[in-house]
C-alpha positions in Angstrom: 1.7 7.3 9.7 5.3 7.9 8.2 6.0 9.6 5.2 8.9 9.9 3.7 9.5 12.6 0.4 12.0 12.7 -1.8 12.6 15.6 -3.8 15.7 14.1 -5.8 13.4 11.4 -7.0 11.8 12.5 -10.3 8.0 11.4 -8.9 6.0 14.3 -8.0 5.5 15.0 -4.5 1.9 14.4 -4.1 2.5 11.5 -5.8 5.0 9.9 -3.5 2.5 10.5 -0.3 -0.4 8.7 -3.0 2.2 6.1 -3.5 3.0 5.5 0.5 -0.9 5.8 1.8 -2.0 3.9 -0.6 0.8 1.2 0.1 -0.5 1.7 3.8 -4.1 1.0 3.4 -3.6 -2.1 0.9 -1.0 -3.8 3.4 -3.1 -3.7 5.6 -1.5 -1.2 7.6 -4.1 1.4 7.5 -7.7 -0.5 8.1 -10.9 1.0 7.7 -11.8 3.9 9.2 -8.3 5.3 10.5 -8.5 9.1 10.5 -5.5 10.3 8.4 -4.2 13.7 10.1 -6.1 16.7 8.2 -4.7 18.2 4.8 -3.1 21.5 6.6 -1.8 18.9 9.5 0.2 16.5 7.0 1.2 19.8 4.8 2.8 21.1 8.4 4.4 18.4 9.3 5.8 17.2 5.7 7.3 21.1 5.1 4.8 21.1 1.6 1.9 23.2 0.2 -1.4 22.4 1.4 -2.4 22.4 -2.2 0.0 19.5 -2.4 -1.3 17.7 0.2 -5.0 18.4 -0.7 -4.0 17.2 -4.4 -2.8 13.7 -3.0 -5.5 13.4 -0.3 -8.0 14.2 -3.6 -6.2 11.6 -5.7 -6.8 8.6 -2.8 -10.6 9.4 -2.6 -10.8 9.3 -6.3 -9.3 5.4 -6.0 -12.2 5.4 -3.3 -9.2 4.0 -0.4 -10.3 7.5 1.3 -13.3 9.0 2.8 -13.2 13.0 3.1 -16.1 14.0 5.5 -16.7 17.8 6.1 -16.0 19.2 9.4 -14.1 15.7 10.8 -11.3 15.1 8.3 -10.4 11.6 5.7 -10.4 8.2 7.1 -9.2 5.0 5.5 -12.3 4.2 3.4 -14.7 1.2 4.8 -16.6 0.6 1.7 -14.1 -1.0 -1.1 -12.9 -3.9 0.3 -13.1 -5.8 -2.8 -11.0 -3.1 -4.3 -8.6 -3.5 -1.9 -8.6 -7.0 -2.1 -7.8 -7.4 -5.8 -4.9 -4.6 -5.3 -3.1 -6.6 -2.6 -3.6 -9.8 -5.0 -1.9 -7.7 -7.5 0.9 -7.5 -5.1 1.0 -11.1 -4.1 0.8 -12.0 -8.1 3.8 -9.5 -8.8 5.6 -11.5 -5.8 4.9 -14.5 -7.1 6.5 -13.6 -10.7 9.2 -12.9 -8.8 9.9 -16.1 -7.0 9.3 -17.9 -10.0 11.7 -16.0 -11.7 14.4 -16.4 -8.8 13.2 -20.4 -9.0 14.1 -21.0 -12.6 17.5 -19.1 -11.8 18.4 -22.1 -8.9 16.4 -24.0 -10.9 14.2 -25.5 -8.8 10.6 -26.9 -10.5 7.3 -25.4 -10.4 5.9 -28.7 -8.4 9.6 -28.6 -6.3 8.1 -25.3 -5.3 4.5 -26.1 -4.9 5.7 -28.4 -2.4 7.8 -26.0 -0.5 5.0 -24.0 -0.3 2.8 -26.8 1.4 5.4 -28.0 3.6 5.8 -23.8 4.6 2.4 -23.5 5.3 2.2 -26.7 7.3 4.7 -26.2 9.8 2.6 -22.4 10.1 6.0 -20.7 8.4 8.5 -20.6 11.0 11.8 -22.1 10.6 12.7 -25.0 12.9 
């Protein structure tokens, strides 16, 4: 698991390693059950406060995406798929809006792009 801070950016710091786990575990990245390395462990490694570390680790078990368990550390929690579920379908819609936008800059139609999308997933994605 890479983390990257950045101290220039204006975002706290525990938020930033909330921000990049949690974009881990909802792409799929991190699946259920992964042990994430202990809250003195990350702290070491990411040159922070353990109270830092312990405040984002605190943060993802309150969004119930982490288990803590005392004595064996915090795993990618196993138990809210559905939650993760409607996140990364938060991410797809956002994408969407996106490439509609883009679409009505070309312009190219809502159906144009319907089909696109059909003839995309029939050939499985790939470019010929």
């Amino acid at each position: 698991m890479k983390i990257l801070l950045s101290p220039s950016s204006g975002e706290p710091i525990y938020m930033q390693i909330v921000r990049q786990i949690r974009g881990s575990i909802l792409q799929g990245e991190l699946p259920a059950g992964t042990p994430l390395p202990s809250i003195r462990q990350l702290a070491k490694e990411l040159q922070i406060s353990v109270i830092t570390t312990k405040r984002a680790y605190n943060e993802l078990e309150q969004e119930g995406l982490i288990d803590s368990v005392v004595g064996k550390g915090s795993f990618v929690s196993g138990g809210n798929q559905e939650f993760i579920r409607e996140q990364r379908m938060r991410m797809v819609e956002e994408k969407i809006r996106e490439l509609l936008a883009e679409c009505r800059n070309i312009p190219v139609s809502v159906d144009e792009l319907i089909e696109w999308i059909k003839m995309l997933d029939h050939d499985g994605g790939h470019e010929e």
